[in-house]
N, C-alpha and C positions, 0 to 999 in steps of 0.2 A: 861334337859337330854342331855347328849353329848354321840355321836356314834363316834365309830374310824370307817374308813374304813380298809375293808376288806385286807392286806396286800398282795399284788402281783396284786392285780387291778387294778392298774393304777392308785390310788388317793392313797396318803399319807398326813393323816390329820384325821379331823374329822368334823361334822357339829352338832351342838346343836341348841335346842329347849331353850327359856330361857322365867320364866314368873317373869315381875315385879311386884312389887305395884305398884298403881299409887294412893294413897287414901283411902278414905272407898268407899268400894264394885267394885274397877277398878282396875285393871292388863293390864299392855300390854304383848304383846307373841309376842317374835320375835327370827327371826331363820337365823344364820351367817353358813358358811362353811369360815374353814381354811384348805384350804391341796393345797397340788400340783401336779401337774399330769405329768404321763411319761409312755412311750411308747404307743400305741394305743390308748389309752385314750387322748392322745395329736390330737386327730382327732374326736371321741366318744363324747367328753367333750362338746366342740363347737356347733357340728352338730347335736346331739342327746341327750345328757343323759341331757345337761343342761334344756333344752326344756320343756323334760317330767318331771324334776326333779322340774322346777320353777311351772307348774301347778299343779303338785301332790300338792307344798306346797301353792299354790292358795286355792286350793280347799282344804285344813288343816284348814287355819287361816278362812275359809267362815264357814267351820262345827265347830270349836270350838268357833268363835263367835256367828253361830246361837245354838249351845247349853247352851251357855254362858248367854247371854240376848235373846234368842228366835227371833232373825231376824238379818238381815245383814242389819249395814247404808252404804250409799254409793252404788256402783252398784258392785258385786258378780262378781269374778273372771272369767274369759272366756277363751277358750283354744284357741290357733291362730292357722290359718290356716295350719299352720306348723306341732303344737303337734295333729291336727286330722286327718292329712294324714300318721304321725309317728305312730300313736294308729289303723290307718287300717291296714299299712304295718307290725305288729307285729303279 
């Protein structure tokens, strides 16, 4: 699935969702952003939207793998002390 951004926001581009095979019964899922950023977003981007936007997709690839095979290997994404002072101040 690929998203364009929103045009006049400040990101020109798009970011997609892409799932492979890897085999019988595996896929991997992975997810690129191409775009560029201008005006206020040149400040947003850095300090805030990347933050929230890397954990949202944390917590994506933790729920479609525990829907996927019913548990997470490895140890479950976590938000840093940064995006949980970002999610009070909103």
């Amino acid at each position: 699935m690929r998203f364009a951004f929103e045009p006049g926001r400040g990101l020109d581009g798009h970011h997609e969702f892409r799932l492979t095979p890897q085999g019988a019964g595996a896929a991997q899922l992975t997810h690129t952003i191409d775009a560029t950023v201008t005006g206020r977003m040149r400040i947003l981007w850095p300090l805030v939207i990347r933050w929230m936007h890397e954990a949202l997709v944390g917590d994506l690839f933790d729920n479609a793998e525990r829907a996927a095979t019913g548990r997470i290997a490895g140890r479950p994404a976590r938000w840093s002390p940064w995006v949980r002072l970002l999610r009070r101040l909103r």
